[in-house]
Structure formats: C-alpha cells, structure tokens
C-alpha positions as CSV (number, residue, x, y, z in Angstrom):
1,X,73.1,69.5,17.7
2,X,69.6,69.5,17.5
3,X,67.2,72.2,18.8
4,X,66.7,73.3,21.9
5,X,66.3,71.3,25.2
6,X,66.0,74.1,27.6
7,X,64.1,77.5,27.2
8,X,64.1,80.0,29.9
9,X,62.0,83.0,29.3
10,X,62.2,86.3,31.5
11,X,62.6,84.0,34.2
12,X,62.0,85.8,37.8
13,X,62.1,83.9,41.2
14,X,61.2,86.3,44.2
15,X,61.9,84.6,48.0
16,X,61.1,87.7,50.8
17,X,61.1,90.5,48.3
18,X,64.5,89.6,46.7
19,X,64.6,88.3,43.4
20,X,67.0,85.2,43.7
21,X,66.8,85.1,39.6
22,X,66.2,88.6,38.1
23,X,65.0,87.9,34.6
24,X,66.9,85.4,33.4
25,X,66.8,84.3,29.4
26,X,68.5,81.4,28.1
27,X,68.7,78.6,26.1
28,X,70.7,74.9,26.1
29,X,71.0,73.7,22.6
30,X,70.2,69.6,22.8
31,X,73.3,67.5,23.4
32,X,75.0,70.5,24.8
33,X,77.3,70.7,28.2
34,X,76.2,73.4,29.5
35,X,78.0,74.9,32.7
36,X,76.3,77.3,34.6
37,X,78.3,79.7,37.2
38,X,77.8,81.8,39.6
39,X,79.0,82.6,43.1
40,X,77.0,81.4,46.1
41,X,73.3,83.0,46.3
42,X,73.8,84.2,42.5
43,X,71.0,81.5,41.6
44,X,72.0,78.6,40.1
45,X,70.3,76.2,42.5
46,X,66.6,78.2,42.2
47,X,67.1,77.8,38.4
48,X,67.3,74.0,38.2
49,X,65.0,73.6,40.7
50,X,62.5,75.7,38.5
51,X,63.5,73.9,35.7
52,X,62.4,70.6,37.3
53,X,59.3,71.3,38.5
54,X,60.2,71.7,42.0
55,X,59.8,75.6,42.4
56,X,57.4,77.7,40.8
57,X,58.7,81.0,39.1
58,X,57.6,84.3,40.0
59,X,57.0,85.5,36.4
60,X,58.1,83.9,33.1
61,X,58.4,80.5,31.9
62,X,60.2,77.2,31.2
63,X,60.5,74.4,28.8
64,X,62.4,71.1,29.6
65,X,62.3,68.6,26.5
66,X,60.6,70.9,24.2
67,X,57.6,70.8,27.1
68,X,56.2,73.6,29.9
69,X,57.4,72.6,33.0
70,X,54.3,74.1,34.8
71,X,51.8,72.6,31.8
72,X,53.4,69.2,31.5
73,X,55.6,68.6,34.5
74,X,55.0,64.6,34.2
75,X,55.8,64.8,30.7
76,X,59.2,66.8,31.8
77,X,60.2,64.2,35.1
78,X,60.1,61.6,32.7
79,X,62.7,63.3,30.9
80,X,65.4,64.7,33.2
81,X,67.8,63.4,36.0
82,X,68.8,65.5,38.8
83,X,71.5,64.8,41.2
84,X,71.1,67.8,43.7
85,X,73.7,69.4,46.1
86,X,72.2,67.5,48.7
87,X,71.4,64.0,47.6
88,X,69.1,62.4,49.7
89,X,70.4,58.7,49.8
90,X,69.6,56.2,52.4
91,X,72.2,55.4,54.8
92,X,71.0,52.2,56.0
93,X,70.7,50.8,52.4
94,X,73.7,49.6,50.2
95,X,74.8,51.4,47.2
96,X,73.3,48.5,45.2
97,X,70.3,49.3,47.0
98,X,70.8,52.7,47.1
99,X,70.4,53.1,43.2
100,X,67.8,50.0,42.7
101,X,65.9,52.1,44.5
102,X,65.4,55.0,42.6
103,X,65.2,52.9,39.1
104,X,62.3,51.6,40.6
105,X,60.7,55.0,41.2
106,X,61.5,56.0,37.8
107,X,60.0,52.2,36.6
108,X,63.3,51.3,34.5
109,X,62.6,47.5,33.4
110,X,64.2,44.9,35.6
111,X,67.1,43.9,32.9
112,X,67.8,47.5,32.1
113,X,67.9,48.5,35.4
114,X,70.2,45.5,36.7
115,X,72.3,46.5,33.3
116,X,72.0,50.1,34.6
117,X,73.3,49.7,38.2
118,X,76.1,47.5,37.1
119,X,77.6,50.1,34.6
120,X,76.9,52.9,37.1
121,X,78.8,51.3,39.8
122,X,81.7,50.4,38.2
123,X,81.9,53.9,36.6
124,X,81.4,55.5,40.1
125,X,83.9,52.8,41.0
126,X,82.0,51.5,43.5
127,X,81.3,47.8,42.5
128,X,84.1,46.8,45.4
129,X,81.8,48.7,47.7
130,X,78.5,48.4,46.4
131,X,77.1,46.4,49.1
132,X,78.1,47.8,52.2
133,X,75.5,50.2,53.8
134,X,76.0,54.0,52.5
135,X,76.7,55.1,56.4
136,X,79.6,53.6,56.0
137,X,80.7,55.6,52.9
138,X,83.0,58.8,52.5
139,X,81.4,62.0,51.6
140,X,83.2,61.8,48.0
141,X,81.3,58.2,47.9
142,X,78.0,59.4,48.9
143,X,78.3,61.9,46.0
144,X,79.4,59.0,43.6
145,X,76.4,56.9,45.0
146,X,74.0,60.0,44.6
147,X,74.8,60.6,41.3
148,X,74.8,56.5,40.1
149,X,71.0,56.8,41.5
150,X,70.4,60.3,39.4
151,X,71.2,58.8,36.4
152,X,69.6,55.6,36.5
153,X,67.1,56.1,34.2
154,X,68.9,57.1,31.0
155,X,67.8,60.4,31.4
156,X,67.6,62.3,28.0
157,X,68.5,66.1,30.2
158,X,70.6,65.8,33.5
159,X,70.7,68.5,36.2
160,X,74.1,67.7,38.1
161,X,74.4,70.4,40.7
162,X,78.0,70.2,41.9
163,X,78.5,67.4,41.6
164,X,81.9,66.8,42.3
165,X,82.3,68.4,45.4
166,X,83.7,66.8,48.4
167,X,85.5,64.2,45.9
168,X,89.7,63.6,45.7
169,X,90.8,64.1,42.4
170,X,91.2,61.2,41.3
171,X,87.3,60.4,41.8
172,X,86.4,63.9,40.2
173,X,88.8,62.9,37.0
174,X,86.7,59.5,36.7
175,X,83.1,61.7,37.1
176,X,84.5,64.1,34.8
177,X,85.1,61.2,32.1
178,X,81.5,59.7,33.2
179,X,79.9,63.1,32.4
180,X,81.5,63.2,29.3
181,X,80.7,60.1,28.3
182,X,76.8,61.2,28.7
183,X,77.7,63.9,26.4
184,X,78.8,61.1,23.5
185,X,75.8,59.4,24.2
186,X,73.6,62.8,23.2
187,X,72.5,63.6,26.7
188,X,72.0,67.2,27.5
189,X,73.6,68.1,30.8
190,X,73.3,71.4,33.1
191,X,76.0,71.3,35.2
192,X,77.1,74.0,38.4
193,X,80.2,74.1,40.0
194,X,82.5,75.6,41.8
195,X,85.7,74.4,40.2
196,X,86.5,76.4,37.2
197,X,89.0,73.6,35.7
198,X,86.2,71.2,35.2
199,X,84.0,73.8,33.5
200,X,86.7,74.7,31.1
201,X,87.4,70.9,30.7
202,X,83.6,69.5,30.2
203,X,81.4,72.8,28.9
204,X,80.7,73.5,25.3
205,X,79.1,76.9,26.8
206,X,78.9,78.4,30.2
207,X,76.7,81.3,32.0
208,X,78.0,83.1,34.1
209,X,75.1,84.6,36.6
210,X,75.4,86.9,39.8
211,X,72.6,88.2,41.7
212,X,70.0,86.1,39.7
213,X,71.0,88.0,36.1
214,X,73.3,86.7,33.4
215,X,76.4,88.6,33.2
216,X,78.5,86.4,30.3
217,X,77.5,83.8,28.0
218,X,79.5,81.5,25.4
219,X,82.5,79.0,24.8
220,X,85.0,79.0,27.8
221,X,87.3,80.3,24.9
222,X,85.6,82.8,24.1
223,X,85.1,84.5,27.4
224,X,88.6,84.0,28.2
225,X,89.5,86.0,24.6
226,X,86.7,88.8,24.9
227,X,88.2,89.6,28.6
228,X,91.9,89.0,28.1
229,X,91.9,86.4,30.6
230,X,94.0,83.0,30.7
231,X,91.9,80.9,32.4
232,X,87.6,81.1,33.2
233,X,88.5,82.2,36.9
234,X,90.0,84.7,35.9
235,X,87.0,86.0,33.6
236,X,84.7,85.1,36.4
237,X,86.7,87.4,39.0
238,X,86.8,90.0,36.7
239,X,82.9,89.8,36.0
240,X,81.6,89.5,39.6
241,X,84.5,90.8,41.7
242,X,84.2,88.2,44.0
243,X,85.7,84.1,44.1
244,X,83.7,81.0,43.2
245,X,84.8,79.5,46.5
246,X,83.5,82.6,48.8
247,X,81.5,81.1,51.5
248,X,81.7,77.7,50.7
C-alpha cells in the first residue's frame, strides 16, 4: 500500500450544540478496507458525509485523494463513489436505467459505461432483472441497484455506508465478494456496518467510534487479542457497552 487516501485532522462536527464527531484523527492507508463502527448516532454517517463534500466540519480538516475536501471538492467527487444508507434511486426507471443514469452524471464514456453496467449487474445479480422498473424491486435489490449506480465510475475511494443491509445472505455473501474484488483492483473503500461478521471478513483495519470520538483502532485481530475477545462484537460490547444493532 501506498500512502494515504484519507486524512482526517481534529475533525469536529457540531449539530444543536452536540458535537456528532468530537475530534476525530485518522487516516486510511490507499488500497486499504477500511471498516468504520460505531453504534447508531456515534457518527459514522456525519464523517463520510464530511469526507465527501456534503457537510462542512465544525473545526479541522479533510483530505480525500491526497486533496482538501473544502479547497478542491471537484477535484475530490471526481475521485470517490458513495453509496449512502439511503440511496436515492428512481423507481420508475429500470435498473439498466437506474445505473446509466448516474454514469452519465459522472460522464463515464459510452463503451466504458455500457462495459460498466453489464459487469455491475451481473455482479449485483441483477442482469435477469435489470429491466424491470426499480418499484418493482425488493429492498435487498434496491440496495444491490444503489450500489451498481455508486460504483459506476471506477471510483479510485468508495464510501459504502451499510451497505448490505436489508439483503438475504446469500446476496450479502455475493456484495461481500464484489467489495472484495474492489479491494484486488486497488480501490480504497470506507465501509460502515452493522454486521460485525462482514467487518472481520472484508477489513484490513477498523475504528471503532462512540459519541463522535475514536475509542479502538487496528486489525480485527488485533482488537480481538488486546481485549481477550473471540470475535469483534465482542470487543465492540466491551468498548461501548451497548450493541451494534441497538435502535435499528
């Protein structure tokens, strides 16, 4: 691995006199899974949307891609892919549509983004499905659809915010393979979740943040041997007192 493709300096996000991140510092080595943890509200959401441009931080700064997200935020979106907890597809388009779409907003080529949508679809497997309108899909689909259209544009950094949630596992198994596969190809991924399996499975490091601070950093392995725990929920109990899954 390279050097760094994420910085985050003293970073402070304040919403109503509550800081949702409370001086958070870290860094995600290029190429890197990277998971980060937390229960709900610890702040994992307001960090990647700070890190791509879409909230401004309180105090400190960011760099996506070697660039400031605040100096350079075109040079940073034309870098990244985000597939958000809420992915806002269209239900009256196809799939196919669904994910042409958003290639276009990026501007991927015509061949590479017909190449593009192929691959993603039959990763997602969806090709069987891919032209039926998305308000026809499952929620596990929508998911599958939303994060085809995320990654569209090759991205060299991908935010996937839970992205597996609301899937079977047998669809979570094939995004978890997908995800890897981005990591063999020398993409840099930030990924949250809520299911501590696929975190130990996919993350070269984690974080582990609560209240907006980080509370545990390093290999899955690691953590598990520095806390005496057999698996990561069990370090991540023991750290925050309180489950992943707690209001969800």
């Amino acid at each position: 691995m390279g050097g760094h493709a994420i910085e985050i300096h003293d970073l402070v996000k304040r919403y109503n006199g509550t800081n949702a991140v409370d001086g958070l510092n870290l860094t995600v080595r290029e190429g890197e899974l990277f998971g980060l943890l937390g229960p709900n509200g610890a702040g994992k959401t307001t960090t990647i949307k700070v890190l791509c441009g879409l909230l401004e931080p309180t105090r400190g700064w960011v760099k996506v891609g070697g660039h400031s997200v605040k100096e350079e935020p075109e040079k940073v979106k034309a870098l990244i892919g985000v597939c958000p907890q809420e992915m806002g597809v269209f239900p009256y388009l196809t799939g196919r549509e669904n994910v042409q779409f958003f290639g276009d907003l990026y501007s991927v080529p015509k061949d590479r983004l017909r190449q593009n949508v192929n691959r993603l679809l039959d990763k997602m497997g969806l090709t069987e499905d891919a032209d039926r309108r998305v308000k026809t899909y499952s929620g596990g689909m929508k998911r599958r659809i939303g994060l085809a259209a995320a990654l569209v544009n090759d991205p060299r950094i991908a935010f996937l915010d839970e992205p597996t949630t609301g899937m079977d596992p047998q669809a979570r198994r094939a995004v978890w393979e997908f995800i890897r596969e981005l990591k063999a190809r020398d993409t840099t991924v930030v990924l949250t979740t809520h299911y501590m399996e696929e975190a130990e499975f996919l993350c070269d490091r984690v974080a582990i943040i609560d209240h907006g601070a980080l509370t545990a950093l390093g290999t899955p392995e690691d953590l598990k041997r520095e806390h005496g725990a057999a698996n990561l929920e069990d370090v991540f109990l023991k750290l925050t007192g309180r489950g992943l899954r707690e209001g969800i």
